[in-house]
TIVO-2410 file (N, C-alpha, C; in nm, 3 decimals):
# residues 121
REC num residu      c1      c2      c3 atome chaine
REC   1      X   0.106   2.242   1.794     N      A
REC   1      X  -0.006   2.264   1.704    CA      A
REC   1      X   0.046   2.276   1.561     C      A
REC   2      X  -0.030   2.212   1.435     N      A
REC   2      X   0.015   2.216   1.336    CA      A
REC   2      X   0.002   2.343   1.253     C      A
REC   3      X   0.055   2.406   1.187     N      A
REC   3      X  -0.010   2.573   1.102    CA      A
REC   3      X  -0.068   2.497   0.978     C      A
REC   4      X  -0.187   2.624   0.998     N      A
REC   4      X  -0.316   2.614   0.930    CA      A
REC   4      X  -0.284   2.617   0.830     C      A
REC   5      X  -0.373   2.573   0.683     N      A
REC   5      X  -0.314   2.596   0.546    CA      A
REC   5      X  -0.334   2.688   0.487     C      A
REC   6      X  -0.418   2.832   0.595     N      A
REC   6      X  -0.408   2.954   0.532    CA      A
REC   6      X  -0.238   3.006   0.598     C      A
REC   7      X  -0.186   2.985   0.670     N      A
REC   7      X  -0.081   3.036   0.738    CA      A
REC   7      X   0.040   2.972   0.649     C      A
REC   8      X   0.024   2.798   0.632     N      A
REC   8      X   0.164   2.742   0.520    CA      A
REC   8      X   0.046   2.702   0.432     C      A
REC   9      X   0.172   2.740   0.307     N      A
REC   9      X   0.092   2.694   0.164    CA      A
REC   9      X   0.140   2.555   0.130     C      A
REC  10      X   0.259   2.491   0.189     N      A
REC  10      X   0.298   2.372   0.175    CA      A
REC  10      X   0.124   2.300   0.225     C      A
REC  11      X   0.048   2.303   0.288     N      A
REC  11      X  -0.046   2.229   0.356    CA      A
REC  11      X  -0.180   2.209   0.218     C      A
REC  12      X  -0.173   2.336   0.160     N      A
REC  12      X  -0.267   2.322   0.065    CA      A
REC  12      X  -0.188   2.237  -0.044     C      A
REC  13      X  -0.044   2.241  -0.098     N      A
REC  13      X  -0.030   2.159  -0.172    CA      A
REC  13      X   0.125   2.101  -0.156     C      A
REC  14      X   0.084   1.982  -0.117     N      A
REC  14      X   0.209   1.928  -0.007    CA      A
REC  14      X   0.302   1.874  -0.130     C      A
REC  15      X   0.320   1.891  -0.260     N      A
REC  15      X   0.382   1.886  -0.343    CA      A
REC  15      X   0.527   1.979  -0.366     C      A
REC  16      X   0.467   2.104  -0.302     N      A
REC  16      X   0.524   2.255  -0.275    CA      A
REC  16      X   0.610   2.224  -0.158     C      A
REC  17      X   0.671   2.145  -0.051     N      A
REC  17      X   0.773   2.132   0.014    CA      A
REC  17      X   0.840   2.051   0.091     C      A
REC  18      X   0.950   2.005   0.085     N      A
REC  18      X   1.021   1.933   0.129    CA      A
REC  18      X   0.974   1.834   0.271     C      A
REC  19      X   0.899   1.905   0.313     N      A
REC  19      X   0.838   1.907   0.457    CA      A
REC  19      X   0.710   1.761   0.456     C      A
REC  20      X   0.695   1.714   0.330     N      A
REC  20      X   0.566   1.669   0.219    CA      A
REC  20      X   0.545   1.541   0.332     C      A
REC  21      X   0.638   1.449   0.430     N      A
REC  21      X   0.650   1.319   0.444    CA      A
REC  21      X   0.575   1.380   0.589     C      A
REC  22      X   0.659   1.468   0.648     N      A
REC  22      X   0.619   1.536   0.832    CA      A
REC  22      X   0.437   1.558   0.795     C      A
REC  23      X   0.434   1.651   0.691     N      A
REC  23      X   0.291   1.670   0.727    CA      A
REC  23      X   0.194   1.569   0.708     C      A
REC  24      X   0.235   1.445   0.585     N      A
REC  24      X   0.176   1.370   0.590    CA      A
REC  24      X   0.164   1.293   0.735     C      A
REC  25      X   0.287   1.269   0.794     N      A
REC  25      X   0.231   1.231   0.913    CA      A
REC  25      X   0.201   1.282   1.015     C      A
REC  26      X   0.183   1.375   0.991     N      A
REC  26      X   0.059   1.503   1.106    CA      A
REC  26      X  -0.041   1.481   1.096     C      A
REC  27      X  -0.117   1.471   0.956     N      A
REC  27      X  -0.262   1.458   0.896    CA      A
REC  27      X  -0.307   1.280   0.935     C      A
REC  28      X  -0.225   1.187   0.923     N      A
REC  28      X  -0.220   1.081   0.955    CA      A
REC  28      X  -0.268   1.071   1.144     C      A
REC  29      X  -0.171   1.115   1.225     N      A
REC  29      X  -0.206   1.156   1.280    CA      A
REC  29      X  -0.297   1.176   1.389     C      A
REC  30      X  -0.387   1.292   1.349     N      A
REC  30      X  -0.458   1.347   1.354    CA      A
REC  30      X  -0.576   1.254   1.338     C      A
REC  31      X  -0.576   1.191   1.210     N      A
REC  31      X  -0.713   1.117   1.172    CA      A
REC  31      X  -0.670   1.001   1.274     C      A
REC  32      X  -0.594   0.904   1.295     N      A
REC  32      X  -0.589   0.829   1.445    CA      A
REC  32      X  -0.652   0.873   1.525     C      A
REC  33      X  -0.582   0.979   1.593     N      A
REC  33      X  -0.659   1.050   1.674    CA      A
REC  33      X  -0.833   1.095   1.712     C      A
REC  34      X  -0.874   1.143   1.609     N      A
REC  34      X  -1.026   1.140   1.571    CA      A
REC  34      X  -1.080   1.009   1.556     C      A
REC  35      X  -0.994   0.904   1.489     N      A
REC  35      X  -1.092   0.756   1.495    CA      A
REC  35      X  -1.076   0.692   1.623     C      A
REC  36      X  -0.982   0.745   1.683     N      A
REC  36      X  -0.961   0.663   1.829    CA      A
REC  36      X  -1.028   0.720   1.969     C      A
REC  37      X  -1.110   0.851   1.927     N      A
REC  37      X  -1.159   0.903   1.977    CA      A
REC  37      X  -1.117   1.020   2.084     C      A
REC  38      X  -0.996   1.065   2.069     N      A
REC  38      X  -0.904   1.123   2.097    CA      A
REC  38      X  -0.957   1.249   2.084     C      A
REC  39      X  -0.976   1.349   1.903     N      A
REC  39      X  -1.022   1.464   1.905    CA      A
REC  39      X  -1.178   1.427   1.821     C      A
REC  40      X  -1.205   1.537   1.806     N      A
REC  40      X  -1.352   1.548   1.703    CA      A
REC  40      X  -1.282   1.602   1.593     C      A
REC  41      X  -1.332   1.552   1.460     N      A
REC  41      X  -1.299   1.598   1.333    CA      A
REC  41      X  -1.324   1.704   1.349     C      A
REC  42      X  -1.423   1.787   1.410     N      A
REC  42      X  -1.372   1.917   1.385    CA      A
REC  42      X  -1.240   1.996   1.434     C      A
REC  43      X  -1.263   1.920   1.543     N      A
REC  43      X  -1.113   1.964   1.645    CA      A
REC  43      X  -0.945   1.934   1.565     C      A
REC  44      X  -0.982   1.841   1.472     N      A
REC  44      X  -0.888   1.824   1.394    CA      A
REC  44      X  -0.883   1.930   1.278     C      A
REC  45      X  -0.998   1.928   1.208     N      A
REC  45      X  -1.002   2.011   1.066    CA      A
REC  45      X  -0.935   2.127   1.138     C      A
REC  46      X  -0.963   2.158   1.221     N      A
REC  46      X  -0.938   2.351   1.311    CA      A
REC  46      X  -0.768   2.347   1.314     C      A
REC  47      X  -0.702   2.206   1.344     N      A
REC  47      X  -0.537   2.221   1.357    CA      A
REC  47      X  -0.517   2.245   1.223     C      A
REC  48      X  -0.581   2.159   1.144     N      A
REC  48      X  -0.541   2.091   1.024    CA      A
REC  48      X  -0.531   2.276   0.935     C      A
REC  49      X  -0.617   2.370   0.967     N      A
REC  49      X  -0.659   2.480   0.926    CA      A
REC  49      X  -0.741   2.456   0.763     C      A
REC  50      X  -0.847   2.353   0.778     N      A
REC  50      X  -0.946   2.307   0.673    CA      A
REC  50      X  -1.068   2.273   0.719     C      A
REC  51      X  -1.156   2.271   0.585     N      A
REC  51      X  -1.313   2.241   0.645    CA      A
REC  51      X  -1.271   2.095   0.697     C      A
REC  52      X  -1.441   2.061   0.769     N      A
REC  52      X  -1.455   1.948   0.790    CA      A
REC  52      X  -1.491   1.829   0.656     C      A
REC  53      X  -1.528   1.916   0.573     N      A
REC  53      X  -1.530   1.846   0.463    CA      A
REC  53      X  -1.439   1.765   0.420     C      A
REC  54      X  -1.295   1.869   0.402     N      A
REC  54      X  -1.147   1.831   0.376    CA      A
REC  54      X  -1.114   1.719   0.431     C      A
REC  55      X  -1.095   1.762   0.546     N      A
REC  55      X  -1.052   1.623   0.688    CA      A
REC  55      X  -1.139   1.536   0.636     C      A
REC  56      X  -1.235   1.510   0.625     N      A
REC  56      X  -1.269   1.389   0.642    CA      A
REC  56      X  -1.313   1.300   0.456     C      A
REC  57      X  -1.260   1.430   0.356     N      A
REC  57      X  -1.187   1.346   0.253    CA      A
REC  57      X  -1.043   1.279   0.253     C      A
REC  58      X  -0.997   1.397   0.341     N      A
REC  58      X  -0.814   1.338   0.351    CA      A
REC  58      X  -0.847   1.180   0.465     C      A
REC  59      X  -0.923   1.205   0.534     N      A
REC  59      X  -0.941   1.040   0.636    CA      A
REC  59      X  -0.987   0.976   0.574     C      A
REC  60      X  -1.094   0.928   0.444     N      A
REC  60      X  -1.148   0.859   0.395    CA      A
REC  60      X  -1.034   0.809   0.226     C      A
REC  61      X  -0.924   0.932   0.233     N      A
REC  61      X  -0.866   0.854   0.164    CA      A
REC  61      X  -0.752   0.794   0.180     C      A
REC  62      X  -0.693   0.829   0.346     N      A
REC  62      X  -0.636   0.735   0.399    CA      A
REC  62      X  -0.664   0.619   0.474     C      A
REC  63      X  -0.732   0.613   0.532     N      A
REC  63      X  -0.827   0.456   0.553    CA      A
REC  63      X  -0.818   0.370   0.413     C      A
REC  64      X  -0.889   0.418   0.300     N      A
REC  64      X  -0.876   0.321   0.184    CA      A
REC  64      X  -0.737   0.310   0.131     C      A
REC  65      X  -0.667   0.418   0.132     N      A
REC  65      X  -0.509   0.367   0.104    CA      A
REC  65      X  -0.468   0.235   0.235     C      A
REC  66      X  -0.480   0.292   0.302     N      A
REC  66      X  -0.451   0.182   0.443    CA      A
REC  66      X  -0.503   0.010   0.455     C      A
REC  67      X  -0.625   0.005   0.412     N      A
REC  67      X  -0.696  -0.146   0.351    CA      A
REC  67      X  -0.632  -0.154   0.262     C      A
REC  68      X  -0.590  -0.101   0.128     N      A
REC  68      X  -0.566  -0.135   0.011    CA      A
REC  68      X  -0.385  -0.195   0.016     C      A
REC  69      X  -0.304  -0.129   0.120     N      A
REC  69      X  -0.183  -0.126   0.164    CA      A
REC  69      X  -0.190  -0.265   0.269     C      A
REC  70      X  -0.269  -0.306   0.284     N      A
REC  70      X  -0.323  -0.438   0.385    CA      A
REC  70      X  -0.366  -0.552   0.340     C      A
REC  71      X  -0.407  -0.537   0.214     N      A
REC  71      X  -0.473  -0.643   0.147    CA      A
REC  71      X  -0.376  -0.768   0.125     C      A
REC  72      X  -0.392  -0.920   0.107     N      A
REC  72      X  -0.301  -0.976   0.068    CA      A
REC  72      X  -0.247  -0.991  -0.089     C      A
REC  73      X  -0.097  -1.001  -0.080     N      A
REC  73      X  -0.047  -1.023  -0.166    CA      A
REC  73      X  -0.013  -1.126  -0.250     C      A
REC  74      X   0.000  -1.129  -0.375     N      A
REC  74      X   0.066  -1.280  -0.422    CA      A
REC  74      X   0.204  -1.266  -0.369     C      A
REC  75      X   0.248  -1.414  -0.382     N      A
REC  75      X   0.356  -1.409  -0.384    CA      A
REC  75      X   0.473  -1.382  -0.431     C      A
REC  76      X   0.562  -1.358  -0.431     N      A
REC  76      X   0.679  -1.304  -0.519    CA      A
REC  76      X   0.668  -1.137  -0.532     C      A
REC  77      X   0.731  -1.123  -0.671     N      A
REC  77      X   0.764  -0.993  -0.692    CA      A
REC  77      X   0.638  -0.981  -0.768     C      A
REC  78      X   0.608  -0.853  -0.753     N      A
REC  78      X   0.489  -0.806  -0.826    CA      A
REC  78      X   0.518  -0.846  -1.018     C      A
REC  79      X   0.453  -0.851  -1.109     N      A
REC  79      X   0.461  -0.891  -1.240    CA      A
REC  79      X   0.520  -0.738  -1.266     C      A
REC  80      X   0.617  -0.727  -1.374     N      A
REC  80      X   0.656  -0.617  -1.443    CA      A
REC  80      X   0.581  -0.555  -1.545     C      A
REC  81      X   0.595  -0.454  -1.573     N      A
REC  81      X   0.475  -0.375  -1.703    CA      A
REC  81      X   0.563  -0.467  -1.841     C      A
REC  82      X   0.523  -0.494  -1.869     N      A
REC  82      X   0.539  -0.558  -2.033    CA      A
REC  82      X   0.593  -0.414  -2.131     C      A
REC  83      X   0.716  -0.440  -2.159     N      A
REC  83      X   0.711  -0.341  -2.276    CA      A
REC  83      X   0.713  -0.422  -2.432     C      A
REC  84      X   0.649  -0.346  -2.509     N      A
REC  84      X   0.606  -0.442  -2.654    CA      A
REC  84      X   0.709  -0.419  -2.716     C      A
REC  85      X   0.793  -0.359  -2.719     N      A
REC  85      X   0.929  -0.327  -2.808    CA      A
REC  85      X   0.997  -0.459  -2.787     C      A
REC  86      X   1.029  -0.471  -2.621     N      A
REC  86      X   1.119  -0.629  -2.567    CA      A
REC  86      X   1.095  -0.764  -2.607     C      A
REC  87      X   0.909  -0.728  -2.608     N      A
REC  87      X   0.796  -0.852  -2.612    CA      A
REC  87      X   0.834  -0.887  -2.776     C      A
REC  88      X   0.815  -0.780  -2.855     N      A
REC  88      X   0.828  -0.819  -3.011    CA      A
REC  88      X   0.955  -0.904  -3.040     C      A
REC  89      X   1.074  -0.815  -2.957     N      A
REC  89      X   1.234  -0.846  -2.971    CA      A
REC  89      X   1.206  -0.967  -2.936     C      A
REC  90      X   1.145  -1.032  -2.826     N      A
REC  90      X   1.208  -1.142  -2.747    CA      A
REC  90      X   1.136  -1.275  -2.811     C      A
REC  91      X   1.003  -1.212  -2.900     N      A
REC  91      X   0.979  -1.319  -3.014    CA      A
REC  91      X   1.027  -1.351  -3.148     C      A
REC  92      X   1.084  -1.212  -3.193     N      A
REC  92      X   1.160  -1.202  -3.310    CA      A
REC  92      X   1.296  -1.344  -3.305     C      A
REC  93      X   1.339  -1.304  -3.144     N      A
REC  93      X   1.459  -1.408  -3.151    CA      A
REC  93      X   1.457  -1.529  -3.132     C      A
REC  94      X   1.285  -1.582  -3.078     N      A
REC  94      X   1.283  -1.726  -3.037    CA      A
REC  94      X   1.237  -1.772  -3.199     C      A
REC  95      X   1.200  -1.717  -3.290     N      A
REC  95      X   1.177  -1.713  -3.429    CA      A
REC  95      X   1.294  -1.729  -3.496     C      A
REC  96      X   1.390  -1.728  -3.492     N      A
REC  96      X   1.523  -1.649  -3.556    CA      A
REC  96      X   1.619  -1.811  -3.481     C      A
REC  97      X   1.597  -1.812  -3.369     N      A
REC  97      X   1.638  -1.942  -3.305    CA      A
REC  97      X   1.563  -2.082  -3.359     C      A
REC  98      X   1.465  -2.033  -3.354     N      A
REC  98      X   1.436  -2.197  -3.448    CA      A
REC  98      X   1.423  -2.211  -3.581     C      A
REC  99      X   1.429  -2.131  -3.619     N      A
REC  99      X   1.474  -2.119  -3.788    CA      A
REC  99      X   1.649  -2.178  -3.804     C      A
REC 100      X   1.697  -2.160  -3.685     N      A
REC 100      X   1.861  -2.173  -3.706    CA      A
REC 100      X   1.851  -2.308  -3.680     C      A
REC 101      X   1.774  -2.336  -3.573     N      A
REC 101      X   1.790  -2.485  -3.553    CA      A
REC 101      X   1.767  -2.604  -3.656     C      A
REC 102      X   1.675  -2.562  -3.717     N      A
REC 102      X   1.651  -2.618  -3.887    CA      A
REC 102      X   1.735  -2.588  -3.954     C      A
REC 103      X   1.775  -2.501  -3.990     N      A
REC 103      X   1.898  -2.521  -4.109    CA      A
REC 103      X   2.029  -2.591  -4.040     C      A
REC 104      X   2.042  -2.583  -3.894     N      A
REC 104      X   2.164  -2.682  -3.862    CA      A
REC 104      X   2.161  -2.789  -3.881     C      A
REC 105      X   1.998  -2.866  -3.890     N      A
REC 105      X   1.998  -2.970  -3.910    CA      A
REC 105      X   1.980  -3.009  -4.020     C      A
REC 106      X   1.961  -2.919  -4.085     N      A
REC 106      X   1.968  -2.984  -4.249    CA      A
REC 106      X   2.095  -2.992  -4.292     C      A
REC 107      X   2.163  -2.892  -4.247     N      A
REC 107      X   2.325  -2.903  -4.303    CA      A
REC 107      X   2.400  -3.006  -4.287     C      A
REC 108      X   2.354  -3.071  -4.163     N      A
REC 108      X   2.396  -3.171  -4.109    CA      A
REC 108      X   2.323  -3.301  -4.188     C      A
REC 109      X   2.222  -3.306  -4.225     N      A
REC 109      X   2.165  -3.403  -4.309    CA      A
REC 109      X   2.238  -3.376  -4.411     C      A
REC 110      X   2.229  -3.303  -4.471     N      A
REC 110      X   2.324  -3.275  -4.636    CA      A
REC 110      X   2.471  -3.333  -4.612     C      A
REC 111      X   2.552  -3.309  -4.478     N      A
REC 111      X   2.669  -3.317  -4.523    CA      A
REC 111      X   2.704  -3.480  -4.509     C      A
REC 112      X   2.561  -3.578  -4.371     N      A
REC 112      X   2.570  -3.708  -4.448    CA      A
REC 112      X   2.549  -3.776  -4.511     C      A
REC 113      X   2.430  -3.759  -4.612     N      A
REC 113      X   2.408  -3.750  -4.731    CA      A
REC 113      X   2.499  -3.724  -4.869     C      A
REC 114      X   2.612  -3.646  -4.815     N      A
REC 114      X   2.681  -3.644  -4.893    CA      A
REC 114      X   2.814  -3.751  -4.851     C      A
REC 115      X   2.862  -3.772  -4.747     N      A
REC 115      X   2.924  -3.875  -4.753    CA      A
REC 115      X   2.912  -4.028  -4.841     C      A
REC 116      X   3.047  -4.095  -4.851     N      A
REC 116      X   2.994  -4.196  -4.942    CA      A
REC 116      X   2.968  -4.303  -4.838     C      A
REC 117      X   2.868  -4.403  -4.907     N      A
REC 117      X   2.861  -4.464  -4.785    CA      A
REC 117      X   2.938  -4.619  -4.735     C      A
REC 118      X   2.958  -4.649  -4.622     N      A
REC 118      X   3.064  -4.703  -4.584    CA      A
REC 118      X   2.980  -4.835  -4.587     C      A
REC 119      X   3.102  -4.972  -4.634     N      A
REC 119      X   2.988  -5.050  -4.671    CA      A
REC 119      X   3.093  -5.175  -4.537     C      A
REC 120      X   3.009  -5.252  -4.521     N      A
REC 120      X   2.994  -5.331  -4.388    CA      A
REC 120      X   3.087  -5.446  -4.483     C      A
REC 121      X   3.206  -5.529  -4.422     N      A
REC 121      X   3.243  -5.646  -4.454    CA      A
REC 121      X   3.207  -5.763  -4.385     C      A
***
């Protein structure tokens, strides 16, 4: 039997102990259990040591985590958060790169331009 969340305070706020992954999958669980027809939500809320209210916010927001954890994916790696610092940098330099590429080529025009020119016999 699981202790009630007047008995552990880890249960009221599963932030508070190490234990955070076990009880999640107690409460998990449990709500199987009740959807599979196993216990009655109340019979659960009573382990769980919470209303029925509780239980069956904690089941309604694991079901939608559970679809949402199911849904299909694109492919690949998920897209990265954009940081604008990189984004600015990484235009600053494609700016900075073709500005160079023009003056190489002018230098290069200038310096045959400045040659004399070679005359054909």
């Amino acid at each position: 039997m699981i202790p009630s969340e007047r008995e552990d305070p880890a249960m009221r706020d599963p932030t508070a102990s190490p234990d955070r992954p076990v009880l999640a999958r107690q409460r998990a669980q449990l709500i199987m259990q009740v959807r599979s027809g196993v216990l009655t939500a109340e019979a659960a809320a009573r382990q769980l040591g919470v209303s029925r209210k509780t239980y069956y916010k904690w089941e309604r927001r694991a079901l939608t985590a559970m679809v949402e954890a199911l849904e299909d994916q694109g492919p690949g790696r998920p897209p990265q958060p954009v940081d604008p610092e990189k984004a600015a940098l990484r235009r600053q330099t494609e700016e900075l790169q073709a500005q160079l590429t023009v003056l190489e080529q002018t230098e290069e025009l200038r310096q045959l331009l400045a040659q004399p020119e070679k005359k054909n016999r």
